[in-house]
N, C-alpha and C positions, 0 to 999 in steps of 0.2 A: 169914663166909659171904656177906655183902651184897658186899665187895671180890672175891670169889671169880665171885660171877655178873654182877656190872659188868664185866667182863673181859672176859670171854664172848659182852659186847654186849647183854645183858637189861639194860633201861633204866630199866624203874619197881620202888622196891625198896619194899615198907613194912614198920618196926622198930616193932612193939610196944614202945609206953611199959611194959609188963611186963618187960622185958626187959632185965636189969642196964644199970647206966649207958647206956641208952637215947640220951639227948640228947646226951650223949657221942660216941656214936656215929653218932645222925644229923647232928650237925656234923661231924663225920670225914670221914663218905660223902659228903657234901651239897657239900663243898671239895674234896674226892678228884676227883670224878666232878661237876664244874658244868652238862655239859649230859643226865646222868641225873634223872629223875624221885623224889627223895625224899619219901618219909612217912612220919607217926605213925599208929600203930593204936591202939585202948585208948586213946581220947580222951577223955576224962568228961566235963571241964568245962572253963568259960574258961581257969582259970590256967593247967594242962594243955597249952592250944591255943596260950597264946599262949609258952608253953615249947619249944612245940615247932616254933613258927615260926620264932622268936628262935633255932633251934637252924639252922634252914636247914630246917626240911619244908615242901614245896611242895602237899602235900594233908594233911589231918584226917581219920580213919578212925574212927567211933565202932561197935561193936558192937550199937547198939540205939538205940532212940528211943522216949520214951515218950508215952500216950495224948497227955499235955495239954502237948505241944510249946513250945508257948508262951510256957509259964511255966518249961521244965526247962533244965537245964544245955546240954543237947544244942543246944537254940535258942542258947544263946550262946557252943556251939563253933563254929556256923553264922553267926553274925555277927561274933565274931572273925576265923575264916576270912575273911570278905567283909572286914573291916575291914584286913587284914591282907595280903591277895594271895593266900591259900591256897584252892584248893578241898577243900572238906566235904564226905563223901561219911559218914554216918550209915546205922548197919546199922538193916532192915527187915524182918518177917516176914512180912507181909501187907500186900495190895492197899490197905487203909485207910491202914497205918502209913507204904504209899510214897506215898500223896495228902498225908500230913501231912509228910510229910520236901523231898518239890517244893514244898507249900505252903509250908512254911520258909526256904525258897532252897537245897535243897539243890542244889551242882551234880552230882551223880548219889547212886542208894544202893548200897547194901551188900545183895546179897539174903544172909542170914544165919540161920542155918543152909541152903546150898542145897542138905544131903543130906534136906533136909525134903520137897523138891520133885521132879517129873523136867522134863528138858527140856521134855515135853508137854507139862505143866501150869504151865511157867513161858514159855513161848509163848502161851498162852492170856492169862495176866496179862498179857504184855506187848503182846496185840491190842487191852487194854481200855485198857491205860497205854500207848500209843508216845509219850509228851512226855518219861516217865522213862527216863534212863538205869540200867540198872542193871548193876553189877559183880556178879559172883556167886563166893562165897565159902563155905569152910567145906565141908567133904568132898569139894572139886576135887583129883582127880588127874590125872597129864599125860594119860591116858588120856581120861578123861571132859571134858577142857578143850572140844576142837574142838566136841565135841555145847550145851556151853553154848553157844557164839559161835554157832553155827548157829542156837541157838535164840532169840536176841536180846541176850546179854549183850554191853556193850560191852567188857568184859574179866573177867579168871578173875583171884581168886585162890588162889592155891595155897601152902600152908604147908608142913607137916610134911610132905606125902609130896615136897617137893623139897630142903627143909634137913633130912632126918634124915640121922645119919652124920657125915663127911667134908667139907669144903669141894670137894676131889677129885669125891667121890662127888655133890654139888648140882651141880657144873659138870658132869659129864656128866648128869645128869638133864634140866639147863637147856638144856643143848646138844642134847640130843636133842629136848626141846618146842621148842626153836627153830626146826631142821632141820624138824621134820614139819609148823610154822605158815607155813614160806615156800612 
């Protein structure tokens, strides 16, 4: 699926470590395609991070971040990454958790779940935070993409409703969000 929409010229692709022989595959894609943007999603913890560097992923995707950053795993997927060349991008629910995720070194977050949110109200967050970048993820479809970016997100991302199916059938899904972003 990730060779099918490299193709097509969509650049940043991220593989869930969920995802059978993951690292496998993120070296695959990561040596296929050297000047596409490779990542891991489902990032937990350091060994994880530094697997997945080792693999050729150029960002760290964690789904979540917890209260006492600090002291969690997630804090030393975030300094792996730094140690390592990769940027950390740790998922976030709220305005506190993305002050703690910037306060970490994150280089951007994960707004996670974003069907928790609407544009409105995830503009409004982003008047109080413009330091944070945020990617927004989790109930994006190619339809509702544009309204995130309008709303402040520096990028969308989008799963299931563009890999279900087909390789086929992701390349024209991806072709078409490509067409409508130019």
């Amino acid at each position: 699926m990730a060779r099918a929409c490299l193709v097509i010229s969509l650049r940043v692709v991220e593989i869930s470590l969920t995802t059978p022989d993951a690292l496998e595959a993120i070296h695959t894609i990561a040596r296929e395609h050297p000047d596409a943007l490779i990542g891991a999603g489902t990032v937990l913890d350091a060994a994880s991070a530094r697997a997945a560097v080792s693999a050729g992923a150029r960002f760290l995707v964690s789904p979540s971040l917890h209260r006492d950053v600090v002291e969690t795993a997630h804090r030393d997927v975030v300094k792996t990454a730094h140690r390592h060349g990769a940027s950390a991008v740790p998922g976030v629910a709220t305005p506190t958790e993305a002050i703690a995720a910037g306060t970490a070194g994150a280089h951007a977050v994960k707004l996670f779940p974003t069907s928790q949110w609407t544009p409105g109200s995830f503009r409004d967050m982003r008047a109080a935070l413009p330091q944070i970048p945020f990617v927004s993820t989790g109930g994006i479809t190619p339809a509702h993409a544009p309204g995130w970016i309008a709303a402040g997100a520096i990028a969308v991302g989008i799963g299931a409703s563009i890999t279900a199916g087909t390789p086929e059938e992701a390349v024209t899904r991806v072709g078409e969000l490509l067409a409508a972003s130019a």
